[in-house]
mmCIF file of the N, C-alpha and C atoms, coordinates in Angstrom:
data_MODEL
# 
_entry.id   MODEL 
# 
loop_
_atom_site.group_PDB 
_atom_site.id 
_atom_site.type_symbol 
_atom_site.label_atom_id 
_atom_site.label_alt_id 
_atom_site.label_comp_id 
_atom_site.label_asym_id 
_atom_site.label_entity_id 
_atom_site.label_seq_id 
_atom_site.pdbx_PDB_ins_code 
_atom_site.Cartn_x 
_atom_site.Cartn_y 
_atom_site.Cartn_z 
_atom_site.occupancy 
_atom_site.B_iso_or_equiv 
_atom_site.pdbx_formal_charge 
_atom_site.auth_seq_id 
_atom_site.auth_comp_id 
_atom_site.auth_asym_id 
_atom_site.auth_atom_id 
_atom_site.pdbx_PDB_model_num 
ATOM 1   N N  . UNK A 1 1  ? -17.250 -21.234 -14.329 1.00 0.00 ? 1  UNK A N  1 
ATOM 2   C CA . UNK A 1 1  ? -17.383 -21.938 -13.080 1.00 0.00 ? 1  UNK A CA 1 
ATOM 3   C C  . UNK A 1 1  ? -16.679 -21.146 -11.984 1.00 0.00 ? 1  UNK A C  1 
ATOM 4   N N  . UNK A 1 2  ? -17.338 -21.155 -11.037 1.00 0.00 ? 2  UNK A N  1 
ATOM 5   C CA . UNK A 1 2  ? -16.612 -20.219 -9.783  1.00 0.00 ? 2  UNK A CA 1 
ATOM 6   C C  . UNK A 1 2  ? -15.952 -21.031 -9.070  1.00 0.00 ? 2  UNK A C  1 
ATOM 7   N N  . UNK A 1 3  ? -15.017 -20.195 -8.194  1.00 0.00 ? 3  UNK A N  1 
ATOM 8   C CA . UNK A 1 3  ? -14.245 -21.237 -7.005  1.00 0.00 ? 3  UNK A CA 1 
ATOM 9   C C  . UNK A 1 3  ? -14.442 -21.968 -6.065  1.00 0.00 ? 3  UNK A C  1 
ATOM 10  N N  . UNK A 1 4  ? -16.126 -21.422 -5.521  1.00 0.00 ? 4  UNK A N  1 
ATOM 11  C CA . UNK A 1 4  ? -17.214 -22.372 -4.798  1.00 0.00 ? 4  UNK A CA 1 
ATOM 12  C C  . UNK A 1 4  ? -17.056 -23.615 -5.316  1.00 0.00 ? 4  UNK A C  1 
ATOM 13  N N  . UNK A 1 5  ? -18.036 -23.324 -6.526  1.00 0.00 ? 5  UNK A N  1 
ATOM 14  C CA . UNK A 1 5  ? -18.331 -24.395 -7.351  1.00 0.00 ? 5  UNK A CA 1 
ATOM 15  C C  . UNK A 1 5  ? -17.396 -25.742 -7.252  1.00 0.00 ? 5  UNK A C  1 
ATOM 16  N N  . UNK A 1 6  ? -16.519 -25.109 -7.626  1.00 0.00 ? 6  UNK A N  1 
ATOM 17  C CA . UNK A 1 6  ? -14.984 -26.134 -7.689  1.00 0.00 ? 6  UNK A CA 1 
ATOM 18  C C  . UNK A 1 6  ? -14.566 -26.611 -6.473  1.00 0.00 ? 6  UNK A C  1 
ATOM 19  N N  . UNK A 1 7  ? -14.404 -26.112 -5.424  1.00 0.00 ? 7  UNK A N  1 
ATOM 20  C CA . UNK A 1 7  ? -13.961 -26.656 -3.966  1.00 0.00 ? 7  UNK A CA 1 
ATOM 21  C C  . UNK A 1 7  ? -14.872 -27.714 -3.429  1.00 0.00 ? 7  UNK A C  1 
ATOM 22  N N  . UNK A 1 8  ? -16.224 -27.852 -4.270  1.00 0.00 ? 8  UNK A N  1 
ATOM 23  C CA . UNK A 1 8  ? -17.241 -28.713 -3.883  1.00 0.00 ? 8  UNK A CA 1 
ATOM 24  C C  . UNK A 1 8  ? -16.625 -30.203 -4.757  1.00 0.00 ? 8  UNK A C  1 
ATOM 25  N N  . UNK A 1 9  ? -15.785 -29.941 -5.540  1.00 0.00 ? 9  UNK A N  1 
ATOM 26  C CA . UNK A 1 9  ? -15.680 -31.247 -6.312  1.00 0.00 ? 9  UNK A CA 1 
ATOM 27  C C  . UNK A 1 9  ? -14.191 -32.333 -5.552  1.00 0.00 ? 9  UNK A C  1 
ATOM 28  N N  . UNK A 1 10 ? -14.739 -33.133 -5.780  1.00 0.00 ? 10 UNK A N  1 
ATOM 29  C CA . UNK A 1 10 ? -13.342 -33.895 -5.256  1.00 0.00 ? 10 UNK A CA 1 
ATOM 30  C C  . UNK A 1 10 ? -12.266 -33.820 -6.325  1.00 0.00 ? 10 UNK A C  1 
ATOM 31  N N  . UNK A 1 11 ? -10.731 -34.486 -6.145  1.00 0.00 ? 11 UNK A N  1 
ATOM 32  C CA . UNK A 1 11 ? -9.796  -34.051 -6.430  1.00 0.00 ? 11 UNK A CA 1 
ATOM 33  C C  . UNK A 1 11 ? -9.560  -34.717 -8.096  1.00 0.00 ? 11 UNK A C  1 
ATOM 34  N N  . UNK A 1 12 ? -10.271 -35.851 -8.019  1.00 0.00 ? 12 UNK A N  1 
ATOM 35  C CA . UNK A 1 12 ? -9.896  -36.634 -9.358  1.00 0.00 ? 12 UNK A CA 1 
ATOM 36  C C  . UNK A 1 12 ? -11.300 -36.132 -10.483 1.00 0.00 ? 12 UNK A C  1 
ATOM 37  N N  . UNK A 1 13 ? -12.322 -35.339 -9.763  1.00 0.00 ? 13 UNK A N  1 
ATOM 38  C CA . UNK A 1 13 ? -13.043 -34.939 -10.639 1.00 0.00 ? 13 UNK A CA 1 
ATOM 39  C C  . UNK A 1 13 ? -12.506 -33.604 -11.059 1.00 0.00 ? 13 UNK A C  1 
ATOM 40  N N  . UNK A 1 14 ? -11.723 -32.808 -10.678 1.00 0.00 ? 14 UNK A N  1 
ATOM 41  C CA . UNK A 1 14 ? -10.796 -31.659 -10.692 1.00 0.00 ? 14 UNK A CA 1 
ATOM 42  C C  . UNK A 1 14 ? -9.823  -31.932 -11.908 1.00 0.00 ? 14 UNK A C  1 
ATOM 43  N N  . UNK A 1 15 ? -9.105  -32.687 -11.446 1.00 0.00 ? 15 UNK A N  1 
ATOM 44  C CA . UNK A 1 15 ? -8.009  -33.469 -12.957 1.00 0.00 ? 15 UNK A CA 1 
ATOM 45  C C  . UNK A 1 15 ? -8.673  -33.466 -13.604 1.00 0.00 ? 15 UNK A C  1 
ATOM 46  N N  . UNK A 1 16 ? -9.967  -34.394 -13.767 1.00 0.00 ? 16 UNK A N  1 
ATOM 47  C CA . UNK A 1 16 ? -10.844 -34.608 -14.978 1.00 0.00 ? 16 UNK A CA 1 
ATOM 48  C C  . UNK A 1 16 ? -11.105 -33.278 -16.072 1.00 0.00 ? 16 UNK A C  1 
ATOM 49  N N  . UNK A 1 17 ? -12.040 -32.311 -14.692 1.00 0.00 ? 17 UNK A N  1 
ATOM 50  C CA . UNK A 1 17 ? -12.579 -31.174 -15.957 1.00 0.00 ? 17 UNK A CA 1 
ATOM 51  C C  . UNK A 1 17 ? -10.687 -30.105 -16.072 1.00 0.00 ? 17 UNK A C  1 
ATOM 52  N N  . UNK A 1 18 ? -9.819  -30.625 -15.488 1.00 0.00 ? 18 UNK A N  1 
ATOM 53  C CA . UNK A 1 18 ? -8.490  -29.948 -15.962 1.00 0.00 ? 18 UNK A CA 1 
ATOM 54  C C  . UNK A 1 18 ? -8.044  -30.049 -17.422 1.00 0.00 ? 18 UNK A C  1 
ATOM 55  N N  . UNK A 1 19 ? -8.142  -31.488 -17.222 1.00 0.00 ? 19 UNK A N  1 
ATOM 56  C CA . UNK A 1 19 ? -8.338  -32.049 -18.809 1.00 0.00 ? 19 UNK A CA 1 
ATOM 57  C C  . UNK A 1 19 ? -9.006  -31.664 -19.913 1.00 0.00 ? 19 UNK A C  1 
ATOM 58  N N  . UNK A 1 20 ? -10.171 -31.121 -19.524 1.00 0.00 ? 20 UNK A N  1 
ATOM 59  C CA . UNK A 1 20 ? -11.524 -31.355 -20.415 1.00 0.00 ? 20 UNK A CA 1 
ATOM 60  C C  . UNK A 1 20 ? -10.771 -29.616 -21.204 1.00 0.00 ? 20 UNK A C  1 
ATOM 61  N N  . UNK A 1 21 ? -10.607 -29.129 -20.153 1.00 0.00 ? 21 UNK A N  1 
ATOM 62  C CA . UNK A 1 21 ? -10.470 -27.541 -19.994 1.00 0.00 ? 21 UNK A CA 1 
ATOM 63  C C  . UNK A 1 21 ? -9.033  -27.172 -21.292 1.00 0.00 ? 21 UNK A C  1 
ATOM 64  N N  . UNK A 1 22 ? -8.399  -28.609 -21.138 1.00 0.00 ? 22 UNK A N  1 
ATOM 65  C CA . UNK A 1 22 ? -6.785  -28.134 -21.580 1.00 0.00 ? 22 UNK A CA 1 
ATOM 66  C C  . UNK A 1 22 ? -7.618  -28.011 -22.917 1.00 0.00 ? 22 UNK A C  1 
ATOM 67  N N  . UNK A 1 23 ? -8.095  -29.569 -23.229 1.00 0.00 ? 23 UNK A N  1 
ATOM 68  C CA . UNK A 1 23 ? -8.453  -29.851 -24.684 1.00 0.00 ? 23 UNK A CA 1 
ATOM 69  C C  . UNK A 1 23 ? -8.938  -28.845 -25.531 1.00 0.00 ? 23 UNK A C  1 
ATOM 70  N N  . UNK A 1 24 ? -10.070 -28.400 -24.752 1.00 0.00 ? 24 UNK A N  1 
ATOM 71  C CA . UNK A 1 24 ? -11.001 -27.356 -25.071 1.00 0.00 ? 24 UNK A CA 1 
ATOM 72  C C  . UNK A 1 24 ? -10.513 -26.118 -25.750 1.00 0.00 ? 24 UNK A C  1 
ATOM 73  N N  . UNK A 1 25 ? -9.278  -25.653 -25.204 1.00 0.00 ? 25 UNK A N  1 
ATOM 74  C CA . UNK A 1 25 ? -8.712  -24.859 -25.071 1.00 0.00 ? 25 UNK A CA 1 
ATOM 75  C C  . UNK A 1 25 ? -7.354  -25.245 -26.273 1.00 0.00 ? 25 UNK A C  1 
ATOM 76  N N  . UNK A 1 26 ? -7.171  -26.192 -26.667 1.00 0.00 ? 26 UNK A N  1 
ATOM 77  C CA . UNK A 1 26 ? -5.984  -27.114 -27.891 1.00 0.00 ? 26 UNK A CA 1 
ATOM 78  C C  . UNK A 1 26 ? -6.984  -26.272 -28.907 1.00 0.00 ? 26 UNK A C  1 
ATOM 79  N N  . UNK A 1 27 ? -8.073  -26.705 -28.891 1.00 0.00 ? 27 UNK A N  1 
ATOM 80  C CA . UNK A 1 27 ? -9.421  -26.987 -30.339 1.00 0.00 ? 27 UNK A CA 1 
ATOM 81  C C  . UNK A 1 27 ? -9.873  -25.412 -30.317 1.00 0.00 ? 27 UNK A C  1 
ATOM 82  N N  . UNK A 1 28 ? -9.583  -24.804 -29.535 1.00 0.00 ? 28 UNK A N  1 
ATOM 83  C CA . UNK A 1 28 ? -10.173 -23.047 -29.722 1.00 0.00 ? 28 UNK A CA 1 
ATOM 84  C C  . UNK A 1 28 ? -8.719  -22.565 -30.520 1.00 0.00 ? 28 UNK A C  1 
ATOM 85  N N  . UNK A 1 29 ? -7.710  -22.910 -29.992 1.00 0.00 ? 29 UNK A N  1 
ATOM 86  C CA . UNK A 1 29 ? -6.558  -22.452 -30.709 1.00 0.00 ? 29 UNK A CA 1 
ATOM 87  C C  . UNK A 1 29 ? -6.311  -22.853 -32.105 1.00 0.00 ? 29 UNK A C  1 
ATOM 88  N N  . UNK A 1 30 ? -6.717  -24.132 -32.584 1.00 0.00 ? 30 UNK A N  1 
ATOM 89  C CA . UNK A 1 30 ? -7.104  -24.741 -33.626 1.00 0.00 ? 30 UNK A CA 1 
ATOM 90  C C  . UNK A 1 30 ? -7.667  -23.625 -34.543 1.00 0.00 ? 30 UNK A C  1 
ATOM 91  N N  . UNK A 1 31 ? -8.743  -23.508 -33.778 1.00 0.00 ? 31 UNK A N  1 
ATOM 92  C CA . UNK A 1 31 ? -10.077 -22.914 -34.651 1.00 0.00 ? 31 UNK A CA 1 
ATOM 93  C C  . UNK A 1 31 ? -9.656  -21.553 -34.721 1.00 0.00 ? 31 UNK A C  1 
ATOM 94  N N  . UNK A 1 32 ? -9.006  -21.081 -33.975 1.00 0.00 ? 32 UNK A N  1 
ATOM 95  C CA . UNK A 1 32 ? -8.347  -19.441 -34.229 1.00 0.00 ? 32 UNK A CA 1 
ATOM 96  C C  . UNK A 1 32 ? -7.329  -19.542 -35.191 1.00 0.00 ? 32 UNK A C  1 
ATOM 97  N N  . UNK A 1 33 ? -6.985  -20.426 -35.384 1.00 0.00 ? 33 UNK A N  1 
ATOM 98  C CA . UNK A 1 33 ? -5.200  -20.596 -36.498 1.00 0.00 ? 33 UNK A CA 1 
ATOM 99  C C  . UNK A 1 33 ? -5.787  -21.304 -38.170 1.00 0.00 ? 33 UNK A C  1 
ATOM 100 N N  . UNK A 1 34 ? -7.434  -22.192 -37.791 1.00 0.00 ? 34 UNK A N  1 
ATOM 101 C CA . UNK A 1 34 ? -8.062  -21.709 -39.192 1.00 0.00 ? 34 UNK A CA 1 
ATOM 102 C C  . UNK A 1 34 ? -9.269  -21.046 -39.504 1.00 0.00 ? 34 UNK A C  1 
ATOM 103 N N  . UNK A 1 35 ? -9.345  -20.000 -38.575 1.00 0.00 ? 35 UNK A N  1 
ATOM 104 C CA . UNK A 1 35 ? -10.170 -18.996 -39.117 1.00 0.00 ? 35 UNK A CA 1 
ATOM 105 C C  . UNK A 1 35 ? -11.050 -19.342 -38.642 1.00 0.00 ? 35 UNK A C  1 
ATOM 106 N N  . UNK A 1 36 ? -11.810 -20.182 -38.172 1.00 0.00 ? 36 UNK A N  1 
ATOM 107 C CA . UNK A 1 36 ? -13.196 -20.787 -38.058 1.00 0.00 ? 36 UNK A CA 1 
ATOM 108 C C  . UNK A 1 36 ? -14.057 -20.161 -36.684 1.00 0.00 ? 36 UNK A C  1 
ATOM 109 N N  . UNK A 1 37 ? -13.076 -19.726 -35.738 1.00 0.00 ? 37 UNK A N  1 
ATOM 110 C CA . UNK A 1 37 ? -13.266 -19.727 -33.925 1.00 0.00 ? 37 UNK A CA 1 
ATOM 111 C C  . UNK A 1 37 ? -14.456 -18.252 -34.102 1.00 0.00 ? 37 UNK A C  1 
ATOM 112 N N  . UNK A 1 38 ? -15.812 -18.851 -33.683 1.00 0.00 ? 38 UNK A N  1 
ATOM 113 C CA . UNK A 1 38 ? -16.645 -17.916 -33.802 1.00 0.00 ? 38 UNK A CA 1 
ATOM 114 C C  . UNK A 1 38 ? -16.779 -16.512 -32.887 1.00 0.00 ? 38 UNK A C  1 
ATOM 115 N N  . UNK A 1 39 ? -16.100 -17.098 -31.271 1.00 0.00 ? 39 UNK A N  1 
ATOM 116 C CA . UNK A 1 39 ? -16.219 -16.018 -30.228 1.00 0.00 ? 39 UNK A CA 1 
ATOM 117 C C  . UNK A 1 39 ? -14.688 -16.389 -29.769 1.00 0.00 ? 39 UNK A C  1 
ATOM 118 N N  . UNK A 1 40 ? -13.863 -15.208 -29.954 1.00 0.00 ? 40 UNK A N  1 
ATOM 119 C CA . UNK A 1 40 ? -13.077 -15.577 -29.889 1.00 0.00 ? 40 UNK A CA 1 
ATOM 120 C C  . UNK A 1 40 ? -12.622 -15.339 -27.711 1.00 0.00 ? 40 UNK A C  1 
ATOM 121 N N  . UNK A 1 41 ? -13.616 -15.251 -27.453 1.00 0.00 ? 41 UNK A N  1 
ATOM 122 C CA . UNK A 1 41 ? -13.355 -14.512 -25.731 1.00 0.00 ? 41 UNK A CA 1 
ATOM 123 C C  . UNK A 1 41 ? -13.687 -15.528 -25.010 1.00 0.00 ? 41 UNK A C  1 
ATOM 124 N N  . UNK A 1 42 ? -14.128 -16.552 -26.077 1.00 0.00 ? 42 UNK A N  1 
ATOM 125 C CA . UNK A 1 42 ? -13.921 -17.893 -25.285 1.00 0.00 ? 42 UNK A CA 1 
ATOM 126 C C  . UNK A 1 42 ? -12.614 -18.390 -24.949 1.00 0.00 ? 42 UNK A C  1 
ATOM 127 N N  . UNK A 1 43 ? -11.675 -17.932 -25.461 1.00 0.00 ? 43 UNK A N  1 
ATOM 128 C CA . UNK A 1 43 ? -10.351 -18.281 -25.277 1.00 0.00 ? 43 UNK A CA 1 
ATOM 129 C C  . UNK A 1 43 ? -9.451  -17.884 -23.834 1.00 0.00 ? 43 UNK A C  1 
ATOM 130 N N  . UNK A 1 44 ? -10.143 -16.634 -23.836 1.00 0.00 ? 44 UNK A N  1 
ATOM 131 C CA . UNK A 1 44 ? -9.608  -16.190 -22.183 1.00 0.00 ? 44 UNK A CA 1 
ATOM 132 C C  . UNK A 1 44 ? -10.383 -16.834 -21.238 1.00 0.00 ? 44 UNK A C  1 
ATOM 133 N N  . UNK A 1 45 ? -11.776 -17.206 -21.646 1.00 0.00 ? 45 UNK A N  1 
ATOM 134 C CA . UNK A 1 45 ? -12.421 -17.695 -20.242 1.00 0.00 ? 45 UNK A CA 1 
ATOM 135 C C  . UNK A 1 45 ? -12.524 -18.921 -19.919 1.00 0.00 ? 45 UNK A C  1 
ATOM 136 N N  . UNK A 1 46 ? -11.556 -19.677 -20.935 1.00 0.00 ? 46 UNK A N  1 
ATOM 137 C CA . UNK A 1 46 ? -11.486 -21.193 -20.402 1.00 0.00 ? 46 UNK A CA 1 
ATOM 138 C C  . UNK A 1 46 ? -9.751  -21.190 -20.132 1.00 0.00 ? 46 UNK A C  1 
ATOM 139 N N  . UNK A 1 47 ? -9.094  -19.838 -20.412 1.00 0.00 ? 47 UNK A N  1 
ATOM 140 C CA . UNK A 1 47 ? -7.991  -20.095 -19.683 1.00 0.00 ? 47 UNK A CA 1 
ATOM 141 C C  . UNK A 1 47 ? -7.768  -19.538 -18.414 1.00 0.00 ? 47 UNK A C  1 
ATOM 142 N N  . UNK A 1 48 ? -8.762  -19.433 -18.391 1.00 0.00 ? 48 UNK A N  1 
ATOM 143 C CA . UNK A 1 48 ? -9.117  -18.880 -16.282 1.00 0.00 ? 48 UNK A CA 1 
ATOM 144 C C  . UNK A 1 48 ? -9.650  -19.575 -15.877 1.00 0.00 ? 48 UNK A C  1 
ATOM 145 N N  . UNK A 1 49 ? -10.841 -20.458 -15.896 1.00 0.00 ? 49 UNK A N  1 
ATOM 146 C CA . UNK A 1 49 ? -11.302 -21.661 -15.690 1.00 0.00 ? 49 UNK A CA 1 
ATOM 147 C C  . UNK A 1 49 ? -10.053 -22.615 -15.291 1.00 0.00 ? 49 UNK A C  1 
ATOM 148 N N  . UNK A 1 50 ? -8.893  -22.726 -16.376 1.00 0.00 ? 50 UNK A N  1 
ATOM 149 C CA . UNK A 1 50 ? -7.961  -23.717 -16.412 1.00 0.00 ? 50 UNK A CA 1 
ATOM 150 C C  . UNK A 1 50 ? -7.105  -23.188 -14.385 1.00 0.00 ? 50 UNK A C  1 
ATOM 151 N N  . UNK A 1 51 ? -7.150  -21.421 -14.851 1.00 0.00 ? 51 UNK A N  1 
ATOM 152 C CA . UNK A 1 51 ? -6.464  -20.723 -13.639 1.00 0.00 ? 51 UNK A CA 1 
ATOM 153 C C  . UNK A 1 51 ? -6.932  -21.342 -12.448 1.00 0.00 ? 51 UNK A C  1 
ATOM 154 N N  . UNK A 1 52 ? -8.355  -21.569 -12.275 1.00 0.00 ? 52 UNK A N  1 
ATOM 155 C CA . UNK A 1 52 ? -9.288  -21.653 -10.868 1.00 0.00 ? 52 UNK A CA 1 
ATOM 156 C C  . UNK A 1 52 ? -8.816  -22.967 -10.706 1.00 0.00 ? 52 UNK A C  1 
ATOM 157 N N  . UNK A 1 53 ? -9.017  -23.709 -11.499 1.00 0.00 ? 53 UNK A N  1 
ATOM 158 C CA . UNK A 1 53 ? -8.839  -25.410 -11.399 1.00 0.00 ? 53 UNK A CA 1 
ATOM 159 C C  . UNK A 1 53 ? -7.790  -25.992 -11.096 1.00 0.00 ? 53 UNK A C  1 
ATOM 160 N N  . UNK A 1 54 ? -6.762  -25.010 -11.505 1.00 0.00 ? 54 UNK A N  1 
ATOM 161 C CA . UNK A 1 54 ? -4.970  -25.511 -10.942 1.00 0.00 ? 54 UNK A CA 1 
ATOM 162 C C  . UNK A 1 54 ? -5.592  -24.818 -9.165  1.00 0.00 ? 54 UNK A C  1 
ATOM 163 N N  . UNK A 1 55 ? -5.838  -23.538 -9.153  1.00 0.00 ? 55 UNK A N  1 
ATOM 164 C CA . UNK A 1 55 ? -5.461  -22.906 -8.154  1.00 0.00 ? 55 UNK A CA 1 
ATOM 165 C C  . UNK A 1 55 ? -6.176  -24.011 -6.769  1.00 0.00 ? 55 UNK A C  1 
ATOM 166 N N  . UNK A 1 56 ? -7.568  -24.623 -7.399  1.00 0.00 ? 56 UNK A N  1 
ATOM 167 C CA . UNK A 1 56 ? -8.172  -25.378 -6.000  1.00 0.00 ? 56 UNK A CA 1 
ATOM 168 C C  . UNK A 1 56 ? -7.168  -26.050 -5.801  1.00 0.00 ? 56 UNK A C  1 
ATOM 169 N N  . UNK A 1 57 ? -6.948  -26.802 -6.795  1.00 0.00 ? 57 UNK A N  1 
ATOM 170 C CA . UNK A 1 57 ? -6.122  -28.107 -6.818  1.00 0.00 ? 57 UNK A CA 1 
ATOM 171 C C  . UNK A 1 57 ? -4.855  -28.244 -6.038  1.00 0.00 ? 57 UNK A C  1 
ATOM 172 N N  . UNK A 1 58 ? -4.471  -26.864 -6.023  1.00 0.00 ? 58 UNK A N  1 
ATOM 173 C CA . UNK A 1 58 ? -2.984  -26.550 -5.885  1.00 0.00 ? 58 UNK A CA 1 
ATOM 174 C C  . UNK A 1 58 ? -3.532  -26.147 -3.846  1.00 0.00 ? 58 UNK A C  1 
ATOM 175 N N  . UNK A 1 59 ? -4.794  -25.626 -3.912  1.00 0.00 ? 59 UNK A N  1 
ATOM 176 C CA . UNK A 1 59 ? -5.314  -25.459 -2.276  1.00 0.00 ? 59 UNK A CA 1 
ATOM 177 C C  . UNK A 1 59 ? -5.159  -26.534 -1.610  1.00 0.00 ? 59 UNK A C  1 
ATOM 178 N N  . UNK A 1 60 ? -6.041  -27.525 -2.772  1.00 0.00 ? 60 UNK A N  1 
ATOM 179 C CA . UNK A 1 60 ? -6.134  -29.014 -1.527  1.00 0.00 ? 60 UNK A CA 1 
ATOM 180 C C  . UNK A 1 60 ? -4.660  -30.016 -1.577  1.00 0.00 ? 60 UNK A C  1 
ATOM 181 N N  . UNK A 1 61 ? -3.559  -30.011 -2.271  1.00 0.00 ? 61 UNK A N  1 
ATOM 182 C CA . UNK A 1 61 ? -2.714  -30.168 -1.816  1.00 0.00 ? 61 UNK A CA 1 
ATOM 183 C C  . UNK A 1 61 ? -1.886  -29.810 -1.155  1.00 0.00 ? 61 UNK A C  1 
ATOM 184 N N  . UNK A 1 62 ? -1.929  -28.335 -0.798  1.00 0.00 ? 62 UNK A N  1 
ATOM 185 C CA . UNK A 1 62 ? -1.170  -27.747 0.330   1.00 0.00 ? 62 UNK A CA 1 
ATOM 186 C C  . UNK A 1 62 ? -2.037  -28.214 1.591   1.00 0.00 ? 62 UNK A C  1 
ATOM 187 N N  . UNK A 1 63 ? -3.241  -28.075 2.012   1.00 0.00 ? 63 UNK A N  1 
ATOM 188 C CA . UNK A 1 63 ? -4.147  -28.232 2.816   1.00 0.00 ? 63 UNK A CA 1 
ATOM 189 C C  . UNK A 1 63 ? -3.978  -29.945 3.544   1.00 0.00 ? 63 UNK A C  1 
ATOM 190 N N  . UNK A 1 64 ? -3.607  -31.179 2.673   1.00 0.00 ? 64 UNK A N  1 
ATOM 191 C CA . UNK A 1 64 ? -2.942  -32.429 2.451   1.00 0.00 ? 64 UNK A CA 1 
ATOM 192 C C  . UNK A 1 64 ? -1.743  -32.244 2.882   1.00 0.00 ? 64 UNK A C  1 
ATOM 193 N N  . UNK A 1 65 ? -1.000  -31.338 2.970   1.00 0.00 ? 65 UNK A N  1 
ATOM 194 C CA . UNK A 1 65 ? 0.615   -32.026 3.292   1.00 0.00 ? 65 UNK A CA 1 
ATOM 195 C C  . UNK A 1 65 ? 0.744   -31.082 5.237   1.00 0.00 ? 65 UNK A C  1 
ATOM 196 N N  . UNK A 1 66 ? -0.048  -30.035 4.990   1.00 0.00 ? 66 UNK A N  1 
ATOM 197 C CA . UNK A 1 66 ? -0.627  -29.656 6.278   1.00 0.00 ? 66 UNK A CA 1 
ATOM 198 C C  . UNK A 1 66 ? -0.775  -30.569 7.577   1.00 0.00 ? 66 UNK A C  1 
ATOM 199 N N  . UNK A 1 67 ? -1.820  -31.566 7.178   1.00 0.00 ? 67 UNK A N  1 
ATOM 200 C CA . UNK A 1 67 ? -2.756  -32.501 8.077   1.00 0.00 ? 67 UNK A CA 1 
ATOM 201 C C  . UNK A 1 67 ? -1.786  -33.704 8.198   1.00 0.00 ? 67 UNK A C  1 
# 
């Protein structure tokens, strides 16, 4: 997901896929610690995903204490 993408979402749908992103990211580590994790380069690219999603997040509350 790009940073476009993301700046289009409001703030509690942001938390949401933050969430979705952590989990995702619990269950790949899982699957790497029993052997199972088929691609393992999924692991970096949902922890940049996680990067973009703090970073909007972290935009529109500076942008909020601004106004």
């Amino acid at each position: 997901m790009t940073a476009a993408e993301l700046k289009k979402l409001s703030v509690d749908e942001l938390n949401e896929k933050l969430g979705d992103l952590k989990e995702e990211l619990f269950n790949l580590r899982f699957q790497l610690a029993i052997n199972q994790l088929e691609n393992p380069m999924r692991i970096s690219a949902v922890k940049k995903d996680i990067a973009r999603v703090s970073t909007v997040l972290r935009q529109f509350e500076l942008e909020n204490t601004k106004a």
